[in-house]
N, C-alpha and C positions, 0 to 999 in steps of 0.2 A: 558399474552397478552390481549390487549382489547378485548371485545367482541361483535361484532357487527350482526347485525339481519340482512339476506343477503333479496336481493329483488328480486327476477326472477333468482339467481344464477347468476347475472350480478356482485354482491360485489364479483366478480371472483376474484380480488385480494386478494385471501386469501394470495398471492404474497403479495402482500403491506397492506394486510386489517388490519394487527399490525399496521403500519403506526410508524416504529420506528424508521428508519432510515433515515436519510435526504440526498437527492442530495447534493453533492458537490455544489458550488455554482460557479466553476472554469468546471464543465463537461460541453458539450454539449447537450441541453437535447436533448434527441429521435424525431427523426420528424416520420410523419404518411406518411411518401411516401411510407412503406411497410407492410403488416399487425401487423408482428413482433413489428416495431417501434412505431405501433399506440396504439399496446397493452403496450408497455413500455411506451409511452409518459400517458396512462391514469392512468399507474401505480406511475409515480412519479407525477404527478398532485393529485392523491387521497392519496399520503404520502404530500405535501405543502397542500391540503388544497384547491388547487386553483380552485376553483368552475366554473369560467370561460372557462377554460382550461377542465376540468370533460366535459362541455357541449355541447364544441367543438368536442369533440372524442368521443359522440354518437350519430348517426343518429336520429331520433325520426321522426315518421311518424302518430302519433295521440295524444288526448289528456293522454290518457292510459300511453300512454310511456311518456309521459313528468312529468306524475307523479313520477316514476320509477327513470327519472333521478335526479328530486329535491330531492327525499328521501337518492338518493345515495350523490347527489351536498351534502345536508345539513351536514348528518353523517360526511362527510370528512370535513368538516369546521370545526365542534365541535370539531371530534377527533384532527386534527389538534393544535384549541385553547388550548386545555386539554394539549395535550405533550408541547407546549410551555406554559404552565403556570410550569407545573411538571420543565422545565428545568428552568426555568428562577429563581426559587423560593430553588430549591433544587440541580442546577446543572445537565449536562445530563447524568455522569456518575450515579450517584444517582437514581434518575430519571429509565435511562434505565433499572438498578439492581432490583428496586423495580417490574415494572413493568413485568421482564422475560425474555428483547430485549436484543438482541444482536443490537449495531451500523453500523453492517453490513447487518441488513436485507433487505434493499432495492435493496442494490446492488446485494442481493445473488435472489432476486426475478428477477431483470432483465434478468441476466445470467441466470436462470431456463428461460426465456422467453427466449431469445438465442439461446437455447437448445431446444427450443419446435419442436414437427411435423407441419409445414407449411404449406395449401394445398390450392391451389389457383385456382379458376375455373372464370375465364372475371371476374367481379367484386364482386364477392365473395369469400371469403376465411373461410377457417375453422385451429384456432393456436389450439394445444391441446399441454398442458403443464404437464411434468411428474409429477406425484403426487395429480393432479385435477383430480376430477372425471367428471367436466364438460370441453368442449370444448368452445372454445372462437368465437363464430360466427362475421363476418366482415365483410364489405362492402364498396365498396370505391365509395366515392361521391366527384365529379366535383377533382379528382384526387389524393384524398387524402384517405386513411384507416380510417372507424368509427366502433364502436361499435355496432352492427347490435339490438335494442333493439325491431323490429319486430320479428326475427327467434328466440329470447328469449322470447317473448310473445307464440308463437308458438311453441317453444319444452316445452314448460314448462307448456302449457296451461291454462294460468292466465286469469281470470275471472277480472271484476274492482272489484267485494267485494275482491277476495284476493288482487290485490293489494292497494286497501285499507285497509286492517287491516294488509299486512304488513307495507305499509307506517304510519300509527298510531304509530307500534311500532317502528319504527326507528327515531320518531319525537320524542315520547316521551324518547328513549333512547339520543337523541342527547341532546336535552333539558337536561338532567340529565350533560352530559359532557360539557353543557356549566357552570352549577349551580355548577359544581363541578371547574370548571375553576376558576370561581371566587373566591369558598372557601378557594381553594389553594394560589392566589394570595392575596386575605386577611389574609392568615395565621392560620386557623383554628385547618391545621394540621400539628404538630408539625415535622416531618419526613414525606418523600417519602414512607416509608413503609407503615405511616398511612393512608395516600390521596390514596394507591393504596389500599389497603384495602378496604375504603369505597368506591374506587369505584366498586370492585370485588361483595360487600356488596349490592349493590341501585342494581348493575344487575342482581345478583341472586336473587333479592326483585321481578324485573321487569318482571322475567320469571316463577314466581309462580302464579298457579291459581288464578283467584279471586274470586270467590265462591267456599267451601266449598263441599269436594265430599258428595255424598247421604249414608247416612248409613243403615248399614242392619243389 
């Protein structure tokens, strides 16, 4: 599965954070009239990619959190470009094999949200979803469910240096999925196994220290 650098525990979609499956394009997507929906409707928006839609389904109440959300907006574009280069170039069965996906992930992500405990207090809601270890904070503005990315600033107790040096690494991981986007579409690598490889490759490069431990 890809691997992505989470920001505040908001890349909560470890539901959709593969980003392997794709919405039908014949379903209805999720509306946010209810926590549940709002939480799926961001989950198939960060499997499309749709960055507009990402920005719509979180609240953001300073400049802090709007950082937060472009790191996450960005990630899901790239990852997005990448799986559609991977399909376009090698097929999506291909594609999905190399990579580890099943075609059903998204939809088996929704239904985990389906299934989640729901708890709703006036315009606050808490989704927690089996298998997470974080709980999904929400709040609903002018009628609709968002992603609440103040009580995530607050349970998580994010400083702006952390989330700036997480947003660093999510830039520079995306950057890498778009760079690989392209190699794929030019043709570099011969096979879906090899472009998943390299990419498996750049991100274990990207999660190595960069200086040298002190020896003794």
């Amino acid at each position: 599965m890809l691997c992505r650098a989470g920001i505040a525990g908001i890349m909560v979609i470890s539901l959709a954070a593969a980003a392997g499956g794709q919405a039908t394009q014949d379903a209805t997507p999720p509306d946010a009239s209810t926590p549940k929906g709002a939480l799926k409707a961001f989950a198939v928006a960060l499997d499309a990619g749709d960055e507009a839609r990402i920005r719509s389904l979180v609240d953001v109440t300073s400049p802090l959190e709007q950082k937060m959300v472009e790191a996450i907006t960005e990630m899901a574009a790239a990852t997005a470009q990448w799986k559609h280069a991977m399909a376009a170039r090698f097929g999506a069965a291909a594609a999905e094999s190399a990579m580890g996906e099943s075609p059903d992930v998204l939809q088996k992500s929704l239904a985990a949200i389906d299934a989640a405990n729901e708890k709703i207090d006036g315009d606050l809601a808490l989704v927690s979803v089996a298998g997470l270890r974080e709980s999904h904070a929400m709040k609903k503005v002018s009628g609709s469910w968002k992603l609440s990315e103040t009580q995530i600033v607050k349970d998580q107790g994010l400083t702006p240096q952390m989330v700036d040096e997480q947003m660093a690494i999510v830039s520079a991981q995306s950057k890498m999925l778009r760079d690989l986007a392209t190699e794929i579409t030019d043709g570099k690598y011969p096979t879906a196994v090899d472009a998943a490889a390299a990419l498996r490759g750049k991100m274990n490069s990207s999660r190595e220290p960069t200086t040298a431990p002190d020896k003794k």
